[in-house]
N, C-alpha and C positions, 0 to 999 in steps of 0.2 A: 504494500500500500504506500503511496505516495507519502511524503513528510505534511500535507495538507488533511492528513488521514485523520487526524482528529478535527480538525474545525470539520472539513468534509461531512465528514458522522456524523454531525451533531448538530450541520446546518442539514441535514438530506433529513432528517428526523422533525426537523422546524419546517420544510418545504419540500419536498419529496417530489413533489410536479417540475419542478427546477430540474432537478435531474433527469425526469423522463423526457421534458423538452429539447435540453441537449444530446444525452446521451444517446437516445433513442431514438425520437422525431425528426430532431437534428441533424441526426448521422444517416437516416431513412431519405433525408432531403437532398445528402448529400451524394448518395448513392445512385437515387432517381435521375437525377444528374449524368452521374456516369452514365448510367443505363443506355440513358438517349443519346449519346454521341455519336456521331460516328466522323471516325472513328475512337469504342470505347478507350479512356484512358487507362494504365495499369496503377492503381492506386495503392497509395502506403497508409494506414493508419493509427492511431495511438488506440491503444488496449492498456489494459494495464497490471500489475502482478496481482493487485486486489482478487481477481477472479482464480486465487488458488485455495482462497476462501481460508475455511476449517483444514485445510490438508495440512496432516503431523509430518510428512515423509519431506526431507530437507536434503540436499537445496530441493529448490522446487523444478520441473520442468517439464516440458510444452508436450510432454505424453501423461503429463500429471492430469487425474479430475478438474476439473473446473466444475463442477455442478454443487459446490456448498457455499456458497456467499455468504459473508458475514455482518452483512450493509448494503447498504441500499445502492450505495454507489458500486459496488462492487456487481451486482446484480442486473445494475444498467448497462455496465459494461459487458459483463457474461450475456446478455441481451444484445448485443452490438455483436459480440463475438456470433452470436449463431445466425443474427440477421445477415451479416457479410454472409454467412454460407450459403442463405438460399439465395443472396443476388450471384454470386458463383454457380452454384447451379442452374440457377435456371436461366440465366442472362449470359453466361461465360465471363465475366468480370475476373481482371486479376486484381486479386487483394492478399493486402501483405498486412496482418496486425501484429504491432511490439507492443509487448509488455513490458511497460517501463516500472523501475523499482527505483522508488524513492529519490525522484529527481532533484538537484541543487546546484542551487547558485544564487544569480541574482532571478529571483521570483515574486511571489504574491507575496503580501505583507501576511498573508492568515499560517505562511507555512511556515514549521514548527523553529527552525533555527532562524528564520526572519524575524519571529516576534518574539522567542527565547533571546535572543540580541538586541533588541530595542527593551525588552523588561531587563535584561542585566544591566543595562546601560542607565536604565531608570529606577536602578536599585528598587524592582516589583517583583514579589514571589514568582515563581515560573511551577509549573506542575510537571514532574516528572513521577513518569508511571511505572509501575511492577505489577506481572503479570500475580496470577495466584502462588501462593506460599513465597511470596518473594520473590517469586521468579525474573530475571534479567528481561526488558523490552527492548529489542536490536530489529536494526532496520540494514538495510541493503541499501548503504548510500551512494550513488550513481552522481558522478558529477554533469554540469549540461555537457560539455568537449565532447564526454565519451558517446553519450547520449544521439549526439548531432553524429557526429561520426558513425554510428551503428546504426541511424538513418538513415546516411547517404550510403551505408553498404546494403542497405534494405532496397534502397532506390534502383541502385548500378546493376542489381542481379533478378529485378521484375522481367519477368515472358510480358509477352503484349496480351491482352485482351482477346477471345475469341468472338465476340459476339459482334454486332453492328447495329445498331437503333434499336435496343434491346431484342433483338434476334440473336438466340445462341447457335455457334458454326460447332462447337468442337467443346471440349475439357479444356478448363481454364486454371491457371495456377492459384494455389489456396495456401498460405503461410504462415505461422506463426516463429516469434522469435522473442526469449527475454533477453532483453536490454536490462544488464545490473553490472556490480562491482564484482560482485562473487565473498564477499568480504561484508558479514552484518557485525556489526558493530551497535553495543548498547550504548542507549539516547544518555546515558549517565555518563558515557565514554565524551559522546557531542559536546555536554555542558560544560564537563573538565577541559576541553579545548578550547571553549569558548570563551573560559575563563578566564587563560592563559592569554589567546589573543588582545584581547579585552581586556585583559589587566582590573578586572574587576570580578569577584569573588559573588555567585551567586546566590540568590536564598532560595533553597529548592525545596517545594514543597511536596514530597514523597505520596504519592495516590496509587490507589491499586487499580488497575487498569479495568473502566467500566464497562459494562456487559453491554454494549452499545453497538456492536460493531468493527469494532480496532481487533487487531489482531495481534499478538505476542512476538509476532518476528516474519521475514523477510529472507529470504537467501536464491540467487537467482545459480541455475545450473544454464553455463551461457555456451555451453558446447555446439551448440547448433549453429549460435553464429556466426561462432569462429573457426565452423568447416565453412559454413559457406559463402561468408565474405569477410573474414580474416578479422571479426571482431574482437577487438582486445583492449580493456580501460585502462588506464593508463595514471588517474587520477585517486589519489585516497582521501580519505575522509580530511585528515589533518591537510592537506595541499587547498582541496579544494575549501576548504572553510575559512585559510588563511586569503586566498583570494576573493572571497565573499566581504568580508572584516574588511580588508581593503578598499575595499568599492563604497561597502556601509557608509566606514566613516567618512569618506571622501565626500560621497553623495549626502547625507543625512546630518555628519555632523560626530563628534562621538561625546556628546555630551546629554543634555535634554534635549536637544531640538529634533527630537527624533520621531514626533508626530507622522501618522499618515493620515 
């Protein structure tokens, strides 16, 4: 699940038609699209590791179930995942969905080390989470380079489309691929680096990870990609976080004025 994986949860619990808009309507609109071209294009699109749901079997990978979602967004997404299939079949559409794990850098102010860094900054509690009996919450943090990188290897090794103004000619190519670090890392690990960069000592306020949705951990098995277009991250957790810090202060300030 994305590092937006908590606000995500808990805004899809508050509005829930939001996500079916996008993820589903949205994604339907955009495929309709396809459909009708001609000629069809070969499309890439974001999926995301969410859709490994409940699965205990680690790393995770693209022969793994996908049918236990554990939120809503995840569910929209596993819903995107099966709609691609039947515009594949029955249109010849080539589609390629990546499962992105825990993207980062510079992003949305809701995701979790954006506004973990603006509340250290603002000396404000920050919530960090443990699964049951104490259990460690590790995410598979994926910086954006690698991220971009492992889409333009998704991009350079698309087959063309079989179909033509939604006429299917032939078998059309069908793809999955996760995009991660291969390397989870607990969000207690995040703070401690955070802190460091940041030169300021956080007040963590220790919660046990709520039945909402969120999921205990992340680890992506990224084999596939890197037979097929030589995918390989290059970015760790400490690198990219210190380039994030970077930018922060730059852009924001590294004092209070770090409003958004």
């Amino acid at each position: 699940m994305h590092l937006a994986a908590q606000a995500s949860v808990r805004y899809a619990i508050q509005n829930p038609k939001s996500y079916i808009h996008s993820n589903i309507a949205g994604f339907v609109n955009v495929l309709e699209v396809c459909k009708n071209a001609n000629p069809q294009p070969a499309s890439v699109w974001a999926s995301s590791s969410s859709v490994y749901g409940l699965n205990t079997k680690v790393p995770f990978s693209e022969k793994d179930r996908t049918d236990q979602p554990a939120s809503l967004y995840a569910a929209t997404k596993k819903a995107g995942e099966e709609i691609a299939h039947t515009y594949n079949h029955i249109y010849g559409l080539s589609l390629t969905g990546l499962r992105f794990f825990t993207v980062g850098s510079w992003g949305r102010p809701d995701m979790t080390y954006f506004f973990f860094t603006k509340d250290i900054l603002k000396r404000k509690p920050i919530p960090v989470f443990e699964s049951g009996n104490h259990g460690t919450v590790a995410r598979d943090f994926t910086y954006i380079d690698d991220i971009v990188k492992g889409c333009l290897g998704a991009l350079d090794t698309t087959e063309k489309s079989t179909g033509s103004g939604g006429k299917k000619k032939g078998d059309a190519q069908f793809r999955f691929f996760n995009l991660g670090n291969t390397s989870p890392v607990p969000v207690s690990d995040l703070v401690s680096i955070l802190e460091k960069l940041l030169k300021v000592k956080a007040k963590r306020r220790v919660m046990k990870l709520p039945r909402n949705g969120d999921v205990p951990f992340t680890h992506a098995n990224i084999s596939l990609a890197q037979r097929e277009f030589g995918y390989k991250p290059t970015t760790d957790l400490q690198t990219g976080l210190k380039k994030f810090v970077r930018w922060y202060e730059k852009y924001y300030g590294s004092g209070k004025k770090s409003d958004h």
